[in-house]
ZAMAR-960101 format. One record per residue: residue number from 0; x negated, z, y of N, C-alpha, C in turn. Coordinates in nm, 3 decimals. Atoms other than C-alpha are relative to their C-alpha. Last residue first. Layout:
BEGIN
+-----+---------+---------+---------+---------+---------+---------+---------+---------+---------+
: seq :      nX :      nZ :      nY :     caX :     caZ :     caY :      cX :      cZ :      cY :
+-----+---------+---------+---------+---------+---------+---------+---------+---------+---------+
: NUM :       X :       Z :       Y :       X :       Z :       Y :       X :       Z :       Y :
...
+-----+---------+---------+---------+---------+---------+---------+---------+---------+---------+
END
This chain:
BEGIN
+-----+---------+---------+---------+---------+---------+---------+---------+---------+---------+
: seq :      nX :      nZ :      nY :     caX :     caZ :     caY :      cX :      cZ :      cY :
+-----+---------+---------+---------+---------+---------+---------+---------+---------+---------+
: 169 :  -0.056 :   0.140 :  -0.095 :  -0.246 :   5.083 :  -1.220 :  -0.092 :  -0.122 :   0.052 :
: 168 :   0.003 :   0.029 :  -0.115 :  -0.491 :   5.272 :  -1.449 :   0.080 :  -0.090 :   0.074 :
: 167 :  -0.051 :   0.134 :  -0.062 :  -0.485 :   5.310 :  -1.826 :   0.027 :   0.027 :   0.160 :
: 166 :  -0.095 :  -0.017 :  -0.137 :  -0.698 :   5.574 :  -1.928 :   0.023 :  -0.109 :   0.039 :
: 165 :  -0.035 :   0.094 :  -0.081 :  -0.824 :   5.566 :  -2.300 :   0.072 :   0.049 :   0.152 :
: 164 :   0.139 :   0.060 :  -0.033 :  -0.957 :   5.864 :  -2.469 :   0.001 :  -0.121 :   0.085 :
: 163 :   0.025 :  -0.100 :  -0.107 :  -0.636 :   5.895 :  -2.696 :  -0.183 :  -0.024 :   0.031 :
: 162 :   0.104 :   0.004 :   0.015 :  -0.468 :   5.631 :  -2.838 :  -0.065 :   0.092 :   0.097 :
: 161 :   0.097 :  -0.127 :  -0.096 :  -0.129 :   5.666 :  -2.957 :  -0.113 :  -0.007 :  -0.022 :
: 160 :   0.148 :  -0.037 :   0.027 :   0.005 :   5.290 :  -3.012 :  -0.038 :   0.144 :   0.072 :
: 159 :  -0.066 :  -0.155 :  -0.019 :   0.400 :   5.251 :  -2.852 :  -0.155 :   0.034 :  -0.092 :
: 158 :   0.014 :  -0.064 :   0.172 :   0.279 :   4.881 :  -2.889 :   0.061 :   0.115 :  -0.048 :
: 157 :  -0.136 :   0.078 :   0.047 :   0.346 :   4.843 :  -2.518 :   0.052 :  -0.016 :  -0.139 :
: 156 :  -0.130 :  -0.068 :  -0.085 :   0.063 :   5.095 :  -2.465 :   0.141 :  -0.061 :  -0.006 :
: 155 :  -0.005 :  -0.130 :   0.068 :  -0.177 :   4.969 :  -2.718 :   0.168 :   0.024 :   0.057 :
: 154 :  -0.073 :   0.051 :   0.120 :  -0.158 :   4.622 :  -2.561 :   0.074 :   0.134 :  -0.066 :
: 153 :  -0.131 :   0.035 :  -0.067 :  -0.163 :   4.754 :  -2.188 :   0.053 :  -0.031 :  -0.180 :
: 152 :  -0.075 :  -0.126 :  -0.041 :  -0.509 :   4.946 :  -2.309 :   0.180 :  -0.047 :   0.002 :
: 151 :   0.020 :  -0.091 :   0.108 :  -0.615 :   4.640 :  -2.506 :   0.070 :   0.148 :   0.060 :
: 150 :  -0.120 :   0.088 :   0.072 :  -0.544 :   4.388 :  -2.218 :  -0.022 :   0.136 :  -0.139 :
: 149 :  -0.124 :  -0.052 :  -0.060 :  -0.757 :   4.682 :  -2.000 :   0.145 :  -0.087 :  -0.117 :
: 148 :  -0.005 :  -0.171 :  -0.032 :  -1.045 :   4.758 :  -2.221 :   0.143 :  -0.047 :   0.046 :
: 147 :   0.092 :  -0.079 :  -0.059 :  -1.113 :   4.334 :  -2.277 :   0.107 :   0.120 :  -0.008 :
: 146 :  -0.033 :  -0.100 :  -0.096 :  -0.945 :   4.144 :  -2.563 :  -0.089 :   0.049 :   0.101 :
: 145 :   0.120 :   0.006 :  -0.077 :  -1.033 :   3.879 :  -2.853 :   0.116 :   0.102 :   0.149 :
: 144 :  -0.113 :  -0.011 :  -0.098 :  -0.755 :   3.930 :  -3.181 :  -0.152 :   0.027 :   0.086 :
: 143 :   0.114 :  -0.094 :  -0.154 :  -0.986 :   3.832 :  -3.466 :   0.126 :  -0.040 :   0.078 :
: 142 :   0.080 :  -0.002 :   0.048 :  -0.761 :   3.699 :  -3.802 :  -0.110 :   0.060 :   0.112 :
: 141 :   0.195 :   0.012 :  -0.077 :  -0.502 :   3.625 :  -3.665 :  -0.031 :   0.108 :  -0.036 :
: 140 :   0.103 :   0.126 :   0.085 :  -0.170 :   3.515 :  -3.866 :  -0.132 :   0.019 :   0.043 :
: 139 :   0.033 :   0.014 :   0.163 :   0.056 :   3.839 :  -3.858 :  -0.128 :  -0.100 :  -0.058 :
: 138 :   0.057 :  -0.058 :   0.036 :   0.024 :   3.834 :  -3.503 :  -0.064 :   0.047 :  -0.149 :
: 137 :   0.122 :   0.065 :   0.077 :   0.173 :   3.533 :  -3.402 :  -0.101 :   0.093 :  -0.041 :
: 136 :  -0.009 :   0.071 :   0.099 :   0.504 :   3.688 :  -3.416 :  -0.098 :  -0.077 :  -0.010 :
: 135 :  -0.029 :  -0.058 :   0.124 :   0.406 :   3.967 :  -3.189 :   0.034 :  -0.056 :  -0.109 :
: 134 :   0.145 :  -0.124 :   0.051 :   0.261 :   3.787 :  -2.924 :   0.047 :   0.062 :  -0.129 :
: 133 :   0.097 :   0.111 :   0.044 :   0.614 :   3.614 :  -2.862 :  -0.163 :   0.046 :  -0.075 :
: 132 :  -0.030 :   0.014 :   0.099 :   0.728 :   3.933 :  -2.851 :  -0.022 :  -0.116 :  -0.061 :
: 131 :  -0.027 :  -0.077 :   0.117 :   0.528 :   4.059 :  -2.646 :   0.027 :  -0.040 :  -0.098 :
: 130 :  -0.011 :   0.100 :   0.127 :   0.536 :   3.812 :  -2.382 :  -0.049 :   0.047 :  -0.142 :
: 129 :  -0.142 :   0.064 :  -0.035 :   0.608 :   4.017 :  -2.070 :   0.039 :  -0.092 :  -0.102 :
: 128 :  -0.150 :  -0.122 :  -0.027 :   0.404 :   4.349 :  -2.165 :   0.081 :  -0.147 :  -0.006 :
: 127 :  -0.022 :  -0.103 :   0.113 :   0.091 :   4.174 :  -2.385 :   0.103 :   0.082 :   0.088 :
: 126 :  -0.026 :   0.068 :   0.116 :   0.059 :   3.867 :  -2.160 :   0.058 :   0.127 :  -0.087 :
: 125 :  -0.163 :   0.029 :  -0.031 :   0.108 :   4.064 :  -1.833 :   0.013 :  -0.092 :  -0.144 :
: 124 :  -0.109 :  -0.088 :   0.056 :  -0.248 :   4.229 :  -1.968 :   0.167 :  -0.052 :   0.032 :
: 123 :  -0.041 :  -0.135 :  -0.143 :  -0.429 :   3.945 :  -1.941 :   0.145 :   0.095 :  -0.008 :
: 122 :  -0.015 :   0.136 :  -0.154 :  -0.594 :   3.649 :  -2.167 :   0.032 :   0.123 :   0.110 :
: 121 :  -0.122 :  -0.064 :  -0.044 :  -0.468 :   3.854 :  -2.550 :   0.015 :  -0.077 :   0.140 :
: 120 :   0.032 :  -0.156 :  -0.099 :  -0.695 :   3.627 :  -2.676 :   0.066 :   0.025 :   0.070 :
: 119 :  -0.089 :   0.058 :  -0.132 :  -0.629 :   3.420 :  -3.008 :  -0.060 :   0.098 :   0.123 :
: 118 :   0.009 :  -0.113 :  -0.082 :  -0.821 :   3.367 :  -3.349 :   0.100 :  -0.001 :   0.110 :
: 117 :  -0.094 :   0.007 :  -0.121 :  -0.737 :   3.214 :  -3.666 :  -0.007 :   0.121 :   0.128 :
: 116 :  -0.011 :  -0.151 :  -0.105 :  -0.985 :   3.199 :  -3.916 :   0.079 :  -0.059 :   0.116 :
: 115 :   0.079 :   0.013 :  -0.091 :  -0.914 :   2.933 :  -4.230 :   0.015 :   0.121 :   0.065 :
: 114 :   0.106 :  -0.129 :  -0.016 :  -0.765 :   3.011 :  -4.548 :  -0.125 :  -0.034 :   0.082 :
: 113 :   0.116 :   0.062 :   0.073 :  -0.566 :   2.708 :  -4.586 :  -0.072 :   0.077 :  -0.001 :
: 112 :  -0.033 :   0.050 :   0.114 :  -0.222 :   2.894 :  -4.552 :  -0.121 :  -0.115 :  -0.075 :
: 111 :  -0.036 :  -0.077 :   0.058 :  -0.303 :   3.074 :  -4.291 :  -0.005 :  -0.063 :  -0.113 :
: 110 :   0.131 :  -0.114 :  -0.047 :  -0.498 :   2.848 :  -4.030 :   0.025 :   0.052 :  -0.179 :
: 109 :   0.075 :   0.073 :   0.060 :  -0.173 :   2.604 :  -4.099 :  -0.128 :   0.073 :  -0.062 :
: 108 :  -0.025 :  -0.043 :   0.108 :   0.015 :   2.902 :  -4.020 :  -0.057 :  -0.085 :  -0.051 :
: 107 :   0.023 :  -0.136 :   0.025 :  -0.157 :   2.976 :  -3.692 :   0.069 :  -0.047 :  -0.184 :
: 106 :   0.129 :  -0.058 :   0.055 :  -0.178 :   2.632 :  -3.587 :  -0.023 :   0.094 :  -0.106 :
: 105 :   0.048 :   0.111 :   0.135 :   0.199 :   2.584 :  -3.681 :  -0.138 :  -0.023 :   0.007 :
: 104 :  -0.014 :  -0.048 :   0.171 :   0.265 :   2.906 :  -3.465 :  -0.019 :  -0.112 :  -0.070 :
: 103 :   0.148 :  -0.076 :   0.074 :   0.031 :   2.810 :  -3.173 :   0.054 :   0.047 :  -0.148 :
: 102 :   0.158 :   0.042 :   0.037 :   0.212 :   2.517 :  -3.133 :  -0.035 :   0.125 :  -0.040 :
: 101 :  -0.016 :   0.109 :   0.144 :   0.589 :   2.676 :  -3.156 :  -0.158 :  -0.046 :  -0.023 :
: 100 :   0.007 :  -0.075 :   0.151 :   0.481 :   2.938 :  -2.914 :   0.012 :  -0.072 :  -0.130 :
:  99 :  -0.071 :   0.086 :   0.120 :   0.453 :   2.656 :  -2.641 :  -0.041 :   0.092 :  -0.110 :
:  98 :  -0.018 :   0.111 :   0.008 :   0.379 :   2.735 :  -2.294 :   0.085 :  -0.025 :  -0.144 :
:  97 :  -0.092 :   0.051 :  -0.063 :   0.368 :   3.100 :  -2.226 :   0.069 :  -0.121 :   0.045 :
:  96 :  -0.110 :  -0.015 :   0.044 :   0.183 :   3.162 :  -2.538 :   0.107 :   0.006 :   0.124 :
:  95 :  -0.091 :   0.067 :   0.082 :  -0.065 :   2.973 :  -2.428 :   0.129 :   0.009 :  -0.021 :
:  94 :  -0.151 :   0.095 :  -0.105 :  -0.160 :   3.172 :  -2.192 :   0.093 :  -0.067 :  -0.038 :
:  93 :  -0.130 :  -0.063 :  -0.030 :  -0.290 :   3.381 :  -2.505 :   0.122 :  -0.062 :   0.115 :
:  92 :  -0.019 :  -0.078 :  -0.119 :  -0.607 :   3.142 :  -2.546 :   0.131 :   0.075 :   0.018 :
:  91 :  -0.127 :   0.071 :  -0.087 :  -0.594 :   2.992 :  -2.859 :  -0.051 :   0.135 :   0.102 :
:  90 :  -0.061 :  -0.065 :  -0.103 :  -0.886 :   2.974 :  -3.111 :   0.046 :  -0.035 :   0.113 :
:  89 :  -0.087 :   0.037 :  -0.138 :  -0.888 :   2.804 :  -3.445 :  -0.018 :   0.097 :   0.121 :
:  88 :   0.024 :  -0.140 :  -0.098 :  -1.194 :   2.821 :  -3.703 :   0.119 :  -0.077 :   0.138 :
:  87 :   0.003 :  -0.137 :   0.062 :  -1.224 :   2.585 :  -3.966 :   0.024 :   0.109 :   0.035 :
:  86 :   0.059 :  -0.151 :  -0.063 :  -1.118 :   2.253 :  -3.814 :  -0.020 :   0.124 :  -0.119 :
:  85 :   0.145 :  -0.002 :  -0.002 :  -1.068 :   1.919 :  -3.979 :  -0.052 :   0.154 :  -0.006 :
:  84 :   0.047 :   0.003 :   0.156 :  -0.677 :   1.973 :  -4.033 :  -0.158 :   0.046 :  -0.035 :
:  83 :  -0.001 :  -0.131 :   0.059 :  -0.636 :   2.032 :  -3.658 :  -0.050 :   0.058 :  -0.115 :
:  82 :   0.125 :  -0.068 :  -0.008 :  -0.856 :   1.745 :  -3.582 :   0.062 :   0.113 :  -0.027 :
:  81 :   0.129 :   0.030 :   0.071 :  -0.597 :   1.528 :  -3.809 :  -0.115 :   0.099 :   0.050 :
:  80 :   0.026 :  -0.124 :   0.084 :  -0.361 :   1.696 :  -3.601 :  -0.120 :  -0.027 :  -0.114 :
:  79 :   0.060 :  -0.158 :  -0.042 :  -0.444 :   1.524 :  -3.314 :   0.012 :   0.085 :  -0.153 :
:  78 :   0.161 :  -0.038 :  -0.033 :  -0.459 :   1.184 :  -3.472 :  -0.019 :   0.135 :   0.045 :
:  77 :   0.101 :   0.025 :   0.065 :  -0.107 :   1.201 :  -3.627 :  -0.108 :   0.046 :   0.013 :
:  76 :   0.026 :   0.165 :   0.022 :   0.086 :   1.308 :  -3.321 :  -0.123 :   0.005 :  -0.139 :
:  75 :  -0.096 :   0.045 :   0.101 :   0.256 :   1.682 :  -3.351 :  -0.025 :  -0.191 :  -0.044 :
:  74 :   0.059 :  -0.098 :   0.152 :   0.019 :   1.844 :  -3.162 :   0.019 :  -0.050 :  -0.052 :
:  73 :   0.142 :   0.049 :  -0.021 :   0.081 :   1.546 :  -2.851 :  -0.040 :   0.115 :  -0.139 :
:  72 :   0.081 :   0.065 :  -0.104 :   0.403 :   1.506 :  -2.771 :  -0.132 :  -0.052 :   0.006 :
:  71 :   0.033 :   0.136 :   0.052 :   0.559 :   1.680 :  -3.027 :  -0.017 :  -0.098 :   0.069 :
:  70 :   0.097 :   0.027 :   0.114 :   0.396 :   1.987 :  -2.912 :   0.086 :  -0.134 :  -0.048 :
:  69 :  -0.089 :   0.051 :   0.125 :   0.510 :   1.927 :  -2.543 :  -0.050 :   0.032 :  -0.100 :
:  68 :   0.021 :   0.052 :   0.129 :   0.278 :   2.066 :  -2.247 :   0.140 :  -0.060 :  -0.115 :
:  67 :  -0.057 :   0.151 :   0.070 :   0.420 :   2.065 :  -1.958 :  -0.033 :  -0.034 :  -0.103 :
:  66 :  -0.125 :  -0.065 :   0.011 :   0.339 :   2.427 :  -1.813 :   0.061 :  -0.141 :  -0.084 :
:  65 :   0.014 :  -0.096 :   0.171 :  -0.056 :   2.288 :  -1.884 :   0.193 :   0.024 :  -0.057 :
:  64 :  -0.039 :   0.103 :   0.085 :   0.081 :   2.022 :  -1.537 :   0.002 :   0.087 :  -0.162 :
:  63 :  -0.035 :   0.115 :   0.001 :   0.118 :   2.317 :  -1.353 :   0.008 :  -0.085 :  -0.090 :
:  62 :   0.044 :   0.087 :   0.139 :  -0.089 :   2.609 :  -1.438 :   0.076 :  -0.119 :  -0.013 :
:  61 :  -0.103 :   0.086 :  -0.024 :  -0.091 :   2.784 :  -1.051 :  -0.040 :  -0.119 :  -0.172 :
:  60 :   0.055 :   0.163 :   0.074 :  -0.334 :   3.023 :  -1.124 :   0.119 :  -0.058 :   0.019 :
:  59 :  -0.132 :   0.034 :  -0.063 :  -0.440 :   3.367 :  -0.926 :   0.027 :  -0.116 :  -0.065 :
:  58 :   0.004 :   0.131 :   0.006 :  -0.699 :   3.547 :  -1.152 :   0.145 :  -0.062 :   0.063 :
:  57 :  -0.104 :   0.032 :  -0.001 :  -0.801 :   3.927 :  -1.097 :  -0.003 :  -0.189 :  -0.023 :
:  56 :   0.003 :   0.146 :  -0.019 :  -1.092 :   4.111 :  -1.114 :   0.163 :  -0.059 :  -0.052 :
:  55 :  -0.145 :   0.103 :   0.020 :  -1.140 :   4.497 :  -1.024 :  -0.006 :  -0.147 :   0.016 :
:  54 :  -0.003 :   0.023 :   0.121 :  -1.518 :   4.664 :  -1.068 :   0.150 :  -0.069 :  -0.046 :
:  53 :   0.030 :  -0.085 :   0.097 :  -1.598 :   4.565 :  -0.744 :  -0.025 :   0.016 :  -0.134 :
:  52 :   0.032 :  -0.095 :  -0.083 :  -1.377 :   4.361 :  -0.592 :  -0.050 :   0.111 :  -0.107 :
:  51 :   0.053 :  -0.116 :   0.016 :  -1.297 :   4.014 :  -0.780 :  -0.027 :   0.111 :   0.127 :
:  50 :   0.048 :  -0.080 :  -0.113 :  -1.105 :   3.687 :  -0.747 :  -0.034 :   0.155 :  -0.051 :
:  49 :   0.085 :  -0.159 :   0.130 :  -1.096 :   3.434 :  -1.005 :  -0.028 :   0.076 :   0.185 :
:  48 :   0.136 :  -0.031 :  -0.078 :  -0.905 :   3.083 :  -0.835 :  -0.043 :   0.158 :  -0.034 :
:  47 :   0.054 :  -0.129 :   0.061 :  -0.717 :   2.855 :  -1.067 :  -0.132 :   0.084 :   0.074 :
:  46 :   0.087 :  -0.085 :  -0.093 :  -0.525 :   2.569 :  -0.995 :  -0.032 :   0.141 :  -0.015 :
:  45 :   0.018 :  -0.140 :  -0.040 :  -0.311 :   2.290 :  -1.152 :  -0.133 :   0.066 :   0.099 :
:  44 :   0.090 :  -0.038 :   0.073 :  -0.285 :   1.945 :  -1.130 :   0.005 :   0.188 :   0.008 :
:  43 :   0.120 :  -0.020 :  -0.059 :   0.041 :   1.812 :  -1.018 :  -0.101 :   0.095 :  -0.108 :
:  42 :   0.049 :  -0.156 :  -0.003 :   0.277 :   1.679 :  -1.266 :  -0.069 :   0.052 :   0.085 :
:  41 :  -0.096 :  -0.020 :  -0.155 :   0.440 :   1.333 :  -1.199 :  -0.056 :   0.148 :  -0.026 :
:  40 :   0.062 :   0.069 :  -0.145 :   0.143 :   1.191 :  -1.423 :   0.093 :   0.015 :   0.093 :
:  39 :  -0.069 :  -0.042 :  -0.084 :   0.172 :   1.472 :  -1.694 :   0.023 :  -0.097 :   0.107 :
:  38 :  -0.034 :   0.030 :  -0.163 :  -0.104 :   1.303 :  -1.920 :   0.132 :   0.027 :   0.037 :
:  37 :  -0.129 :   0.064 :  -0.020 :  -0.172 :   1.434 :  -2.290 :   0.045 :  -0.007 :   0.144 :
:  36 :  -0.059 :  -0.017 :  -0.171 :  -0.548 :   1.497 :  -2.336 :   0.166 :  -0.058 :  -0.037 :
:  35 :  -0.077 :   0.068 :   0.031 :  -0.747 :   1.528 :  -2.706 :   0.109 :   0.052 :   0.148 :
:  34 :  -0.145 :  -0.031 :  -0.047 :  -1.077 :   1.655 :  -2.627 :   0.093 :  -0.052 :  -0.025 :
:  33 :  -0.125 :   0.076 :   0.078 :  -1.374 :   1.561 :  -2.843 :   0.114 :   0.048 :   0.036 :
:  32 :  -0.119 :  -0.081 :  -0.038 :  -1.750 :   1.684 :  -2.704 :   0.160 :  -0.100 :   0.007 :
:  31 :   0.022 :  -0.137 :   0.023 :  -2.082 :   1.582 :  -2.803 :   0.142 :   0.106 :   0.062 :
:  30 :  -0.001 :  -0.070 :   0.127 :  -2.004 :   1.212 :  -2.826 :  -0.026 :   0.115 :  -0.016 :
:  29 :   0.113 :  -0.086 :   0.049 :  -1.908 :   1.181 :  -2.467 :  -0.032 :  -0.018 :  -0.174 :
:  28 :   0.086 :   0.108 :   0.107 :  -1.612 :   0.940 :  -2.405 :  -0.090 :   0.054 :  -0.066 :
:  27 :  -0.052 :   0.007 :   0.145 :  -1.405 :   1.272 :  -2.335 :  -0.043 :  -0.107 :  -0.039 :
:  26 :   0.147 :  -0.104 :   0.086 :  -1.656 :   1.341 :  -2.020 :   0.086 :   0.012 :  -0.199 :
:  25 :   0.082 :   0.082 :   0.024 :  -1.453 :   1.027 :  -1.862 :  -0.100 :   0.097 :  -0.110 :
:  24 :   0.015 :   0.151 :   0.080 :  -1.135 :   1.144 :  -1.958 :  -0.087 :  -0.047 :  -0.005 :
:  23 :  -0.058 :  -0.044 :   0.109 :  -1.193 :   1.506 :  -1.815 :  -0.020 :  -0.110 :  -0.102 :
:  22 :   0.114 :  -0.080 :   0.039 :  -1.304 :   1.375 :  -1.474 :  -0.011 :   0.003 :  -0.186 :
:  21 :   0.136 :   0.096 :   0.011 :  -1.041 :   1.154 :  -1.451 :  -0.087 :   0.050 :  -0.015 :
:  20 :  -0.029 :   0.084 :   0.122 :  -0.766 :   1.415 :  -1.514 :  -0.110 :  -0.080 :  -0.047 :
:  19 :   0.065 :  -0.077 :   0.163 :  -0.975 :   1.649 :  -1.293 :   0.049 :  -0.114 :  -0.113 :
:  18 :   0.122 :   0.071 :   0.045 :  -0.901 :   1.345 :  -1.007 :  -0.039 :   0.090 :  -0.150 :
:  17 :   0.105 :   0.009 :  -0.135 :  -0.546 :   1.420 :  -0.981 :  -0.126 :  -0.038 :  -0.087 :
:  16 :   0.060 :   0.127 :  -0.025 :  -0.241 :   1.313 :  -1.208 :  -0.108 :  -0.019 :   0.116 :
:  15 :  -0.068 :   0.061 :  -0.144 :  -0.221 :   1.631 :  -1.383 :  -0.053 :  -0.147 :   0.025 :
:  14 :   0.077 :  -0.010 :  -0.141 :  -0.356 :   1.715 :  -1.744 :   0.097 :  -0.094 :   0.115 :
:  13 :  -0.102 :   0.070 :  -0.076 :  -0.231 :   1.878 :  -2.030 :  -0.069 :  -0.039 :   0.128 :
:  12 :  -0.038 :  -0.065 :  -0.168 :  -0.509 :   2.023 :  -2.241 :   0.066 :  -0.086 :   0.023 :
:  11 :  -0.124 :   0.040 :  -0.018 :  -0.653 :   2.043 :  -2.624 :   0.041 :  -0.015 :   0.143 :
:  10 :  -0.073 :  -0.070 :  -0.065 :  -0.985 :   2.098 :  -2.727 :   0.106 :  -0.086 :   0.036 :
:   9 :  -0.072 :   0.109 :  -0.082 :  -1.237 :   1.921 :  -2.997 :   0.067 :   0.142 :   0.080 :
:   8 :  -0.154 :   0.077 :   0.038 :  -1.506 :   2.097 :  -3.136 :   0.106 :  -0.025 :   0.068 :
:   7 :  -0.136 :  -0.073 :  -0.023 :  -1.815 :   2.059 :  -2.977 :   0.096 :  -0.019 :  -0.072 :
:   6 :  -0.150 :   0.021 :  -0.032 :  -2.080 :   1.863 :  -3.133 :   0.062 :   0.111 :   0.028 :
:   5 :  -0.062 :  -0.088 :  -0.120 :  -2.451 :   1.953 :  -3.078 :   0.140 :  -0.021 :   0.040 :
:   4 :   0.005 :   0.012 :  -0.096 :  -2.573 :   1.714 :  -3.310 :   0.066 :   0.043 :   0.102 :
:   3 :   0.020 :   0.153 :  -0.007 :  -2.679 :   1.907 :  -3.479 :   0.108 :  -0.102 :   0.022 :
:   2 :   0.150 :  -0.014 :   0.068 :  -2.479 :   2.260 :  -3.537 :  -0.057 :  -0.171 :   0.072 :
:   1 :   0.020 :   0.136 :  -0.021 :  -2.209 :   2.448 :  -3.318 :  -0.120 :  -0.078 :  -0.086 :
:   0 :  -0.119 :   0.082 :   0.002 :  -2.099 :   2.717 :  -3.533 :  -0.030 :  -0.142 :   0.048 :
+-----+---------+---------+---------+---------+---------+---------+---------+---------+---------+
END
């Protein structure tokens, strides 16, 4: 996917008014990597800390300024979608879908209707019980659904899916 010169394809993000913003902006002069940023500047930055035990991992996240996204703000501007257009291959992270279902559905049908691949990932099982149904109308359009054992167990299971061989675990 990636080829010579080692371009990335572009990414999307909301950003706070702390230093990541600046960070972010300066590594978006880069030529090997093409973010398109929309600034929050009364937003704080978010926060995201991965905690594990064992074989249990968890993620605590304060998503702040992301919660701000807009799509006509920033999907919906000319130049960004131009890199939508470009693209061949979409993937969305599932958090998403607690921001702005409208974006990922005009990805997703753009995706569709040019016969590109549209991917997404389920992200964590409270995605697939509390945002279901959101989840469920972008389902028709992807093309790889990305999961681990447990977002897949919780999916099944909210699905009313009989799968046997699986143990879902509190």
């Amino acid at each position: 996917m990636i080829q010579e010169p080692h371009n990335v394809p572009p990414s999307s993000a909301a950003l706070g008014r702390i230093s990541l913003g600046r960070s972010l902006r300066r590594r978006q002069r880069r030529p090997t990597w093409t973010p398109t940023t929309t600034s929050r500047a009364k937003s704080p930055r978010g926060r995201a800390l991965p905690a594990s035990l064992a074989t249990n991992r968890s993620l605590v996240a304060n998503l702040a300024a992301a919660n701000c996204y807009k799509k006509e703000k920033h999907l919906d501007l000319e130049e960004n979608w131009k890199l939508v257009e470009k693209a061949q291959v979409y993937y969305i992270a599932g958090f998403f879908l607690t921001v702005s279902l409208e974006s990922i559905l005009k990805v997703a049908k753009h995706a569709s209707e040019n016969n590109k691949i549209f991917c997404i990932n389920l992200s964590a099982p409270f995605i697939c019980e509390f945002f279901k149904e959101a989840l469920m109308k972008v389902m028709p359009y992807v093309d790889i659904l990305f999961g681990n054992e447990t977002e897949a167990a919780v999916f099944a299971q909210e699905q009313g899916f009989e799968v046997s061989g699986w143990r879902i675990t509190p």
